[in-house]
N, CA, C and O atoms as a GROMACS GRO file, in nm:
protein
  448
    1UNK      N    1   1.999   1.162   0.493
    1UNK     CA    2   2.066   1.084   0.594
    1UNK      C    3   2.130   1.174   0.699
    1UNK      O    4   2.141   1.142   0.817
    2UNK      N    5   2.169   1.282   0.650
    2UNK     CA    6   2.252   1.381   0.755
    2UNK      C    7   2.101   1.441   0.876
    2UNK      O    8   2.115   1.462   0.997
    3UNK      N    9   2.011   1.452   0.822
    3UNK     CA   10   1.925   1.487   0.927
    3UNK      C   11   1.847   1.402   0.980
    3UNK      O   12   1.757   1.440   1.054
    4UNK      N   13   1.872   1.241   0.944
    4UNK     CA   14   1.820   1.158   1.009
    4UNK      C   15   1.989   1.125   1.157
    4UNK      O   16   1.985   1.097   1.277
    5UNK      N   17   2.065   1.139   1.093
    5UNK     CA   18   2.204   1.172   1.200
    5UNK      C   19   2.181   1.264   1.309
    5UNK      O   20   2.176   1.242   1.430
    6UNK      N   21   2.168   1.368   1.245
    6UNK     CA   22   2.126   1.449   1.318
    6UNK      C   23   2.005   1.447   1.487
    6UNK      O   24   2.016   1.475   1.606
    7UNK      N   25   1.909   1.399   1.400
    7UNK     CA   26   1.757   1.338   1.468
    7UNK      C   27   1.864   1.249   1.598
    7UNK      O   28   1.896   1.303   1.704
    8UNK      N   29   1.899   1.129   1.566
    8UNK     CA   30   1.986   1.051   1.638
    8UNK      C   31   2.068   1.137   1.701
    8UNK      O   32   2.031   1.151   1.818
    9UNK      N   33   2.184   1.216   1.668
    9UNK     CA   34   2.283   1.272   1.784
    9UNK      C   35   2.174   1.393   1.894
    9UNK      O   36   2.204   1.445   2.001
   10UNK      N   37   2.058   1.403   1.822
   10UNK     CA   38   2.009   1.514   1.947
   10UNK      C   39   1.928   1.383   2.035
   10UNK      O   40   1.891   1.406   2.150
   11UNK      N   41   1.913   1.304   2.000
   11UNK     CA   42   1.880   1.182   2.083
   11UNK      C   43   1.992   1.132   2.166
   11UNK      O   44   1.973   1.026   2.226
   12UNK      N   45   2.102   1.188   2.177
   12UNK     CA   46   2.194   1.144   2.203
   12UNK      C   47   2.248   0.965   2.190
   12UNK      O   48   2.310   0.894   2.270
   13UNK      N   49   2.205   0.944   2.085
   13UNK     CA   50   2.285   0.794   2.062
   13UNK      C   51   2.356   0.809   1.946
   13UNK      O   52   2.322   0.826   1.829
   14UNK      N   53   2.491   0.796   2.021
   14UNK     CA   54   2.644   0.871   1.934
   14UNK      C   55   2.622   0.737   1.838
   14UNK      O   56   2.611   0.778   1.722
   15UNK      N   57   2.611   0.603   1.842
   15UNK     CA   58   2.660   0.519   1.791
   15UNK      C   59   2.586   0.511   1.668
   15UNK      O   60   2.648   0.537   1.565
   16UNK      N   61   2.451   0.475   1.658
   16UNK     CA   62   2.389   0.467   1.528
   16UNK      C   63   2.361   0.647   1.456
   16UNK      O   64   2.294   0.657   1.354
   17UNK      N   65   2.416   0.769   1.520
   17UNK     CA   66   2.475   0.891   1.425
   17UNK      C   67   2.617   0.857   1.386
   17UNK      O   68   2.642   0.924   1.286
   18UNK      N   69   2.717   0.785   1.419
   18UNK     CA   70   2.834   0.813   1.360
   18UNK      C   71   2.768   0.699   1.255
   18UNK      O   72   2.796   0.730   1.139
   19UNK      N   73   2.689   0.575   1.263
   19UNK     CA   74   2.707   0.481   1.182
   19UNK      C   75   2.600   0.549   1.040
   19UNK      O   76   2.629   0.527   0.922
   20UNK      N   77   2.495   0.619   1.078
   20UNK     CA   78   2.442   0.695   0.968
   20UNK      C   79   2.538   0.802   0.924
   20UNK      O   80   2.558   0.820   0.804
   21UNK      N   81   2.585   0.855   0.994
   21UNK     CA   82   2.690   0.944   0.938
   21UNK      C   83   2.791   0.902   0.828
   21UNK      O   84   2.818   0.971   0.730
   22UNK      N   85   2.848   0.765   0.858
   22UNK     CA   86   2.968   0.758   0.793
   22UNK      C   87   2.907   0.700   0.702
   22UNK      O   88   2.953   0.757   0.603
   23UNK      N   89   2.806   0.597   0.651
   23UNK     CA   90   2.731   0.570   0.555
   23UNK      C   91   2.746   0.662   0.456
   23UNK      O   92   2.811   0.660   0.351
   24UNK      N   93   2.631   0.795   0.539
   24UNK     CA   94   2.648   0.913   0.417
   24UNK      C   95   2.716   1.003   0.352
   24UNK      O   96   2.685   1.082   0.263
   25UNK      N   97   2.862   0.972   0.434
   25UNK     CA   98   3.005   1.026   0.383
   25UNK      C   99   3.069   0.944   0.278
   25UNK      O  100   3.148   0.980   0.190
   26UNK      N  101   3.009   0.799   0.311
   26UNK     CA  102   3.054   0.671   0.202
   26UNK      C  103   2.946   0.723   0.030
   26UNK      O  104   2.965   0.712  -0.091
   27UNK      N  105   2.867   0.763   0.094
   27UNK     CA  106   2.744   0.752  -0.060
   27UNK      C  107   2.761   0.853  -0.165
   27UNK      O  108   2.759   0.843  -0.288
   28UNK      N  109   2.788   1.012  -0.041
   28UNK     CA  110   2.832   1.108  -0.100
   28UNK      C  111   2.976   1.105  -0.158
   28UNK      O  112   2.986   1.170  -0.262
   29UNK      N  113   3.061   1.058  -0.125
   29UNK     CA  114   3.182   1.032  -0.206
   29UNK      C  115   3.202   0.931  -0.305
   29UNK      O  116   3.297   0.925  -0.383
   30UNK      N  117   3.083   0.833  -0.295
   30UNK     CA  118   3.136   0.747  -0.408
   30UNK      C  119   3.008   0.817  -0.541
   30UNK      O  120   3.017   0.785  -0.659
   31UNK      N  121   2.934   0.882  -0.504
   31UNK     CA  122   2.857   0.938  -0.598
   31UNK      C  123   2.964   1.066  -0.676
   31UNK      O  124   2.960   1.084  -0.798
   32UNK      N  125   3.054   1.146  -0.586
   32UNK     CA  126   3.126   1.205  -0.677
   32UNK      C  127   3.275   1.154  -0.730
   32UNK      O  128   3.336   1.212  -0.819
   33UNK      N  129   3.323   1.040  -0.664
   33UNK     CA  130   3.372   0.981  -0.710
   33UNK      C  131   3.397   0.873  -0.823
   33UNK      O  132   3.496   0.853  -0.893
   34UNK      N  133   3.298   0.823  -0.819
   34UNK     CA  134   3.297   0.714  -0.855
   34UNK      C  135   3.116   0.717  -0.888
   34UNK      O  136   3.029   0.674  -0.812
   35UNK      N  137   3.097   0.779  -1.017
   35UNK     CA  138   2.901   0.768  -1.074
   35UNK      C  139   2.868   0.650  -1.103
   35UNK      O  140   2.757   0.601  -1.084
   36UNK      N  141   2.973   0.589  -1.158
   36UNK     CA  142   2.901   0.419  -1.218
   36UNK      C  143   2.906   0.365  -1.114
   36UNK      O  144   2.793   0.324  -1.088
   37UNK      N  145   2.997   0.331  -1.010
   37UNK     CA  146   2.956   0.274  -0.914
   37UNK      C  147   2.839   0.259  -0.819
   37UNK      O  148   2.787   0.159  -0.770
   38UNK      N  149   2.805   0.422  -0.807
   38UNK     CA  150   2.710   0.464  -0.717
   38UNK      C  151   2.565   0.428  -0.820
   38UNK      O  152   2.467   0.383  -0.762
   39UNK      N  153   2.559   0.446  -0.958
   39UNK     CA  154   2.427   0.372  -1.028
   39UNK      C  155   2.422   0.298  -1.020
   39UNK      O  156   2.306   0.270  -0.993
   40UNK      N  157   2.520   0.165  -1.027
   40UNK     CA  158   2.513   0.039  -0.987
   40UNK      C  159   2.452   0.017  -0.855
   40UNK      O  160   2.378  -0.081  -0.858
   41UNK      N  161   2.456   0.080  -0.729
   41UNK     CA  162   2.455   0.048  -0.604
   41UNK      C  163   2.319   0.154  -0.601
   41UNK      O  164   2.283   0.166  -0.484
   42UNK      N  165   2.251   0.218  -0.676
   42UNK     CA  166   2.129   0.290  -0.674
   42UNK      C  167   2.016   0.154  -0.719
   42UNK      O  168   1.911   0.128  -0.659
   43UNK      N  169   2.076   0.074  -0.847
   43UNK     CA  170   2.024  -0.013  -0.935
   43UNK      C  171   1.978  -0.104  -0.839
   43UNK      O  172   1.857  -0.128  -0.834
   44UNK      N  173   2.077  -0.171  -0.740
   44UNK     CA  174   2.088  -0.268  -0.710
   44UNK      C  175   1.990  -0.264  -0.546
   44UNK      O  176   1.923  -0.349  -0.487
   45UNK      N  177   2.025  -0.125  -0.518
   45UNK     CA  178   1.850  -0.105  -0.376
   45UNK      C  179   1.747  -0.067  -0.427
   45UNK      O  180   1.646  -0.080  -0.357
   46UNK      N  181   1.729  -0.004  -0.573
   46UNK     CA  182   1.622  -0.028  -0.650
   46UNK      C  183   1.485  -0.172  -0.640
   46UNK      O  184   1.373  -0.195  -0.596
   47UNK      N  185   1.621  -0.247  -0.730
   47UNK     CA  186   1.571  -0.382  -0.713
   47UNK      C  187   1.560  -0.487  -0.601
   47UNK      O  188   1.501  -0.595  -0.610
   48UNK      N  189   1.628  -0.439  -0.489
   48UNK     CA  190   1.568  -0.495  -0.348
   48UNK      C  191   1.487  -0.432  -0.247
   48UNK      O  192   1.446  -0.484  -0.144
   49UNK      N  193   1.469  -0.325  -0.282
   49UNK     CA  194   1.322  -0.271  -0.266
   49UNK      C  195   1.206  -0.265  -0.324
   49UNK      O  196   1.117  -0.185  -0.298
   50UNK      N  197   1.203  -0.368  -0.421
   50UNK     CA  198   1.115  -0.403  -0.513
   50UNK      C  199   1.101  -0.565  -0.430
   50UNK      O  200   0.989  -0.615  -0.437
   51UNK      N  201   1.194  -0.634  -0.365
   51UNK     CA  202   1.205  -0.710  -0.309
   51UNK      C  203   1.136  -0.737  -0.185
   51UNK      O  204   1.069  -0.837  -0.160
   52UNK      N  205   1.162  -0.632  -0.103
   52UNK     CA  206   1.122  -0.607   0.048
   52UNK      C  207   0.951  -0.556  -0.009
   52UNK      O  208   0.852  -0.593   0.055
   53UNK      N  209   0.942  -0.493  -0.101
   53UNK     CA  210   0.793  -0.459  -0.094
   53UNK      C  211   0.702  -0.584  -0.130
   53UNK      O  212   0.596  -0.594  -0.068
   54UNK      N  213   0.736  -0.684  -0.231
   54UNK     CA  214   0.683  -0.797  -0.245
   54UNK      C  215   0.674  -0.867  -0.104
   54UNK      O  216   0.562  -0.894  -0.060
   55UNK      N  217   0.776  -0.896  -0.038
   55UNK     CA  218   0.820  -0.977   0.083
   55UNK      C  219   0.650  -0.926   0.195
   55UNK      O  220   0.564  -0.989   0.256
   56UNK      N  221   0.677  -0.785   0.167
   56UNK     CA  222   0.582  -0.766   0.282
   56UNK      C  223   0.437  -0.761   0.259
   56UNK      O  224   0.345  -0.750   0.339
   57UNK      N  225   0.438  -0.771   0.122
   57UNK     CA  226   0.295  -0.782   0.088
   57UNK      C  227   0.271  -0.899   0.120
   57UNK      O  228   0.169  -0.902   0.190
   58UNK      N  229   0.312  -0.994   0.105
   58UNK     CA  230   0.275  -1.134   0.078
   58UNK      C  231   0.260  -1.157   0.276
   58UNK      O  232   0.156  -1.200   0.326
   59UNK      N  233   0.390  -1.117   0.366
   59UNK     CA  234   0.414  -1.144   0.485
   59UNK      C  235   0.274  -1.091   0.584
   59UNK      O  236   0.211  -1.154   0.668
   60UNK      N  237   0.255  -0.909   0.520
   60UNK     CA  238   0.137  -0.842   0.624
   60UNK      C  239  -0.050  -0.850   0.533
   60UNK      O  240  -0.156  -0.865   0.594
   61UNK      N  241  -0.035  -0.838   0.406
   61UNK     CA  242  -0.136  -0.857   0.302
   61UNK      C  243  -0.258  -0.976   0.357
   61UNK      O  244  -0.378  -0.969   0.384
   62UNK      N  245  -0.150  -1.089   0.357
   62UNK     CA  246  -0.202  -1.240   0.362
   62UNK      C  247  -0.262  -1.302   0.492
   62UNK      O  248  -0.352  -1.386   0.492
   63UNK      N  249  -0.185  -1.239   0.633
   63UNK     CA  250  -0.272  -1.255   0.745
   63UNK      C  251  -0.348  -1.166   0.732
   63UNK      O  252  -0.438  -1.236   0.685
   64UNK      N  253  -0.386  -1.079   0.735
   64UNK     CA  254  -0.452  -0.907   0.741
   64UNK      C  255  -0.582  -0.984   0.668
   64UNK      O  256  -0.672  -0.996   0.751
   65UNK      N  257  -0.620  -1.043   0.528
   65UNK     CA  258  -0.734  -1.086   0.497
   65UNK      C  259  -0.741  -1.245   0.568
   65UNK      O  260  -0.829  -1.328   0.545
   66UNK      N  261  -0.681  -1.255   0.616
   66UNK     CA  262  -0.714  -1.411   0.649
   66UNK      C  263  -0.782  -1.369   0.827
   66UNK      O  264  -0.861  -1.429   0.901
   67UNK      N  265  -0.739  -1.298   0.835
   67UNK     CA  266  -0.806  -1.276   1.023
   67UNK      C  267  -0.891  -1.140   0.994
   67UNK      O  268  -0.884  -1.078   1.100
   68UNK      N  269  -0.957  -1.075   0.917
   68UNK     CA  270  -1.023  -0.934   0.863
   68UNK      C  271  -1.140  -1.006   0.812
   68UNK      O  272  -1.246  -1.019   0.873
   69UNK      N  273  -1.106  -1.065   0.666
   69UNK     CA  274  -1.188  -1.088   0.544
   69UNK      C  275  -1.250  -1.204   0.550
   69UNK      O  276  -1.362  -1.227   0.504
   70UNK      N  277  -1.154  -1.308   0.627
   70UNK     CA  278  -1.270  -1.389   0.633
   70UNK      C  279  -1.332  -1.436   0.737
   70UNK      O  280  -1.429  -1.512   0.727
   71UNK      N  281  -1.298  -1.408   0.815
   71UNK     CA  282  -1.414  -1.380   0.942
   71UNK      C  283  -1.523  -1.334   0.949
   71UNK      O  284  -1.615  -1.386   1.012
   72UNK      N  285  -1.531  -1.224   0.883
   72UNK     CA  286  -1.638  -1.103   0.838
   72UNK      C  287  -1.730  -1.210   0.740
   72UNK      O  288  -1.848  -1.230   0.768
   73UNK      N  289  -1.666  -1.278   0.622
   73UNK     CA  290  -1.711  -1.302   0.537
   73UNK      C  291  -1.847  -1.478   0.605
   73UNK      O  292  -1.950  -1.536   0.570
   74UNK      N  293  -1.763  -1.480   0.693
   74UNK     CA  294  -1.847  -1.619   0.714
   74UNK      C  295  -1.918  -1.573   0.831
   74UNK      O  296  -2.010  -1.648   0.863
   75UNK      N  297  -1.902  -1.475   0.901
   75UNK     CA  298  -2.036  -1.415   0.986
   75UNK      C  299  -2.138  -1.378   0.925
   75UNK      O  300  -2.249  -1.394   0.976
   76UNK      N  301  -2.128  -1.342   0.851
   76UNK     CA  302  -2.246  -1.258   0.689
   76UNK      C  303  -2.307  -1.406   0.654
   76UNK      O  304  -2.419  -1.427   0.700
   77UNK      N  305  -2.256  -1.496   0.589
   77UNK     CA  306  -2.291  -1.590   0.579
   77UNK      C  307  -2.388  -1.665   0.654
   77UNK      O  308  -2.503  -1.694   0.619
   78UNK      N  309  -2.319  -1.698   0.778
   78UNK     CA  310  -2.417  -1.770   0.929
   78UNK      C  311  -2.543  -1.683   0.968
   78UNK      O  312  -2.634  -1.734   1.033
   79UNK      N  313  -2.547  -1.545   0.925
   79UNK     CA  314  -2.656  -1.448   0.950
   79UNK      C  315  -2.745  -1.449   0.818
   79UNK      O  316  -2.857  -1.398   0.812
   80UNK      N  317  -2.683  -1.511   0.714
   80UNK     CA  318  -2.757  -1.552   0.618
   80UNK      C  319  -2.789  -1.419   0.530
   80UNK      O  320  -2.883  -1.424   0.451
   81UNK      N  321  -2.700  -1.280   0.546
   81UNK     CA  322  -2.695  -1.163   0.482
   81UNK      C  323  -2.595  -1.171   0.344
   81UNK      O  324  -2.474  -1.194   0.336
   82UNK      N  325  -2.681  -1.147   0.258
   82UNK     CA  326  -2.526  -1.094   0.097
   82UNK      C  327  -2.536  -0.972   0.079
   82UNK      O  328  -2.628  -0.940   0.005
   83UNK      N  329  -2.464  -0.879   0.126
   83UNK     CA  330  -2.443  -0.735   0.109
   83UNK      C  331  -2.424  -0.682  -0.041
   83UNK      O  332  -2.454  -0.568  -0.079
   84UNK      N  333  -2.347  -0.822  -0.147
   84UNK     CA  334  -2.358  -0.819  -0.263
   84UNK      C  335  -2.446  -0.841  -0.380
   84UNK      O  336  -2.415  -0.833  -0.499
   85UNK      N  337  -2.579  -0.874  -0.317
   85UNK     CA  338  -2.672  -0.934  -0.379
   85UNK      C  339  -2.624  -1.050  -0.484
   85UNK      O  340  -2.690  -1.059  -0.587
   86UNK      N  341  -2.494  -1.155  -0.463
   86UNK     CA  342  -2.433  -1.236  -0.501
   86UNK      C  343  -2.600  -1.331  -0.611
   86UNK      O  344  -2.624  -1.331  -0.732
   87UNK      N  345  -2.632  -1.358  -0.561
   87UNK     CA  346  -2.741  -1.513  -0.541
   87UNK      C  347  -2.852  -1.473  -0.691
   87UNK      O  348  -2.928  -1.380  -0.717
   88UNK      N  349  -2.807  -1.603  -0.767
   88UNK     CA  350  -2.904  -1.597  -0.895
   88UNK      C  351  -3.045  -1.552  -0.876
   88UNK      O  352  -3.112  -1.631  -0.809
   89UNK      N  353  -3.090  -1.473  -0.908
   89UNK     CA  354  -3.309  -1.528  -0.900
   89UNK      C  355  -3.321  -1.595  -0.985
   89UNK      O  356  -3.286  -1.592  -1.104
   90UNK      N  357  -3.394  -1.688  -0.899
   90UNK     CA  358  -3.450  -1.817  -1.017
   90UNK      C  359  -3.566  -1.765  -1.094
   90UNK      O  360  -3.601  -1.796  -1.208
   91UNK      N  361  -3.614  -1.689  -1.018
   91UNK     CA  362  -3.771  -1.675  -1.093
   91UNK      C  363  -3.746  -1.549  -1.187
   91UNK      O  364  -3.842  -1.515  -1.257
   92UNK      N  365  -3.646  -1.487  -1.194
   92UNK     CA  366  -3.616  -1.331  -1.346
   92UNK      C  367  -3.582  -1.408  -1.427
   92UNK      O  368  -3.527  -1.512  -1.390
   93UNK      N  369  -3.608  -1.376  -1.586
   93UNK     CA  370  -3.538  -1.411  -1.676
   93UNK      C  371  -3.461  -1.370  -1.696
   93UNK      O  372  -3.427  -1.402  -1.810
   94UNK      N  373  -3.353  -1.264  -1.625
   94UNK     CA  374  -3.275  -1.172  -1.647
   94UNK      C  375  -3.191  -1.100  -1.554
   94UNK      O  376  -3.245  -1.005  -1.496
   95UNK      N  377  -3.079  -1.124  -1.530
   95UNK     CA  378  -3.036  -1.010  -1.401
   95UNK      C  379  -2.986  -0.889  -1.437
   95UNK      O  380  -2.888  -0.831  -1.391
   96UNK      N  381  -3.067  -0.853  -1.531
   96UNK     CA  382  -3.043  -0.730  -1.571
   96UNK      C  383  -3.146  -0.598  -1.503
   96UNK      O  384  -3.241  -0.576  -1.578
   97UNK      N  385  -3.145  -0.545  -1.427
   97UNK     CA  386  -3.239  -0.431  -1.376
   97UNK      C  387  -3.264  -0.311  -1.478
   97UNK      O  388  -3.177  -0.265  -1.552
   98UNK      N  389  -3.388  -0.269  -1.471
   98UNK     CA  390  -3.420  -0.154  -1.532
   98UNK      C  391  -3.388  -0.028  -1.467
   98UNK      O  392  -3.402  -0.022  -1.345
   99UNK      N  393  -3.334   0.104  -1.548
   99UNK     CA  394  -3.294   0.175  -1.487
   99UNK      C  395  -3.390   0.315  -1.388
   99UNK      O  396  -3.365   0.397  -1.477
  100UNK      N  397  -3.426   0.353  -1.343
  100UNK     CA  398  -3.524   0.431  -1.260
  100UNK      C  399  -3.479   0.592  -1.283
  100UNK      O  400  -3.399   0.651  -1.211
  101UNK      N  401  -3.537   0.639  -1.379
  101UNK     CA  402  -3.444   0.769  -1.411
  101UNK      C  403  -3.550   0.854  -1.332
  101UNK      O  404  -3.651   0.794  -1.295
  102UNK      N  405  -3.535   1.014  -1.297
  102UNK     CA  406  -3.582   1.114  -1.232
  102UNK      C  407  -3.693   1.174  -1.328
  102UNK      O  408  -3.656   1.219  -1.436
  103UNK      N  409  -3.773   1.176  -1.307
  103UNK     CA  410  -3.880   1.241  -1.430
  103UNK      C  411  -3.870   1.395  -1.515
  103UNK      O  412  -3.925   1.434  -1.618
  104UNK      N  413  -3.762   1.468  -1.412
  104UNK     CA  414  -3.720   1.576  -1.492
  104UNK      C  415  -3.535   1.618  -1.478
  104UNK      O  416  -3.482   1.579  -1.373
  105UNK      N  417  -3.495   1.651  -1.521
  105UNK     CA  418  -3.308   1.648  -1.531
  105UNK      C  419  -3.278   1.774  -1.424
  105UNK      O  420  -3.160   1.799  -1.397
  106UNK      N  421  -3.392   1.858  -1.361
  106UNK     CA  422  -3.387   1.922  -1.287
  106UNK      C  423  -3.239   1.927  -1.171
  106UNK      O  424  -3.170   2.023  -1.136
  107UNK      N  425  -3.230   1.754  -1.128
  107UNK     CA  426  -3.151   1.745  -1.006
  107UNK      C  427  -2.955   1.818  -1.047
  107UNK      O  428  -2.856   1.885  -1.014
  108UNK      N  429  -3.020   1.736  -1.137
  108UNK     CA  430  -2.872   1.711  -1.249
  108UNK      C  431  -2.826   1.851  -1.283
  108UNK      O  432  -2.724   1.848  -1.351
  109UNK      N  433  -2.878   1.988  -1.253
  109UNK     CA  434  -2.831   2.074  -1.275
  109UNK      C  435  -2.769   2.189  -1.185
  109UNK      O  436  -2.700   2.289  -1.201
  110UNK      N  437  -2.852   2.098  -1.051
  110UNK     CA  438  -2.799   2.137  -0.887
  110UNK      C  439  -2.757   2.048  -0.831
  110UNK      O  440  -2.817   1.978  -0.750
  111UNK      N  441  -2.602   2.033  -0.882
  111UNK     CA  442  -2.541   1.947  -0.808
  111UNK      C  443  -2.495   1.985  -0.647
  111UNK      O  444  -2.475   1.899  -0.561
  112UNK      N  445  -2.484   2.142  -0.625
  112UNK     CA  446  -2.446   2.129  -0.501
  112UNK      C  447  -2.551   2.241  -0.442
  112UNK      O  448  -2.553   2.267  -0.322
   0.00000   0.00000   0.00000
């Protein structure tokens, strides 16, 4: 906090350095003052930063695939492309593929 103060007073905006400042004169003294207090008040932005990170997942997460993912997803569609090869074959008995191995292990020993 003192060199985010800092950052601010060479910016010259006295007001939010004295207000980071005195914060971190408040944190540092009640941490040697007063430890249970200051775990309590560690505990307690712990758990609302567990808060704010939910908040924003849900807030930036949820448009982000809704204007990204599915847009994309229903252009693929209208072009009539599955990049996933999603779609049963009717005519395999099996969607299981056989595997296509290299006829000698040669590659496998020059990897680079």
């Amino acid at each position: 906090m003192g060199v985010i103060a800092g950052f601010f007073y060479w910016l010259d905006k006295r007001w939010i350095t004295y207000f980071i400042g005195a914060l971190a004169l408040i944190f540092v003294l009640l941490a040697v003052l007063a430890p249970l207090v200051y775990g309590r008040k560690e505990a307690f932005l712990q758990r609302f930063a567990v808060w704010v990170g939910q908040a924003l997942t849900h807030v930036l997460l949820i448009p982000f695939y809704l204007l990204c993912f599915v847009p994309a997803r229903v252009i693929l569609y209208l072009r009539g492309r599955d990049p996933l090869n999603r779609r049963f074959p009717a005519v395999a008995p099996s969607c299981w593929r056989p595997i296509t191995r290299p006829p000698i292990s040669e590659p496998y020993k020059r990897q680079y």
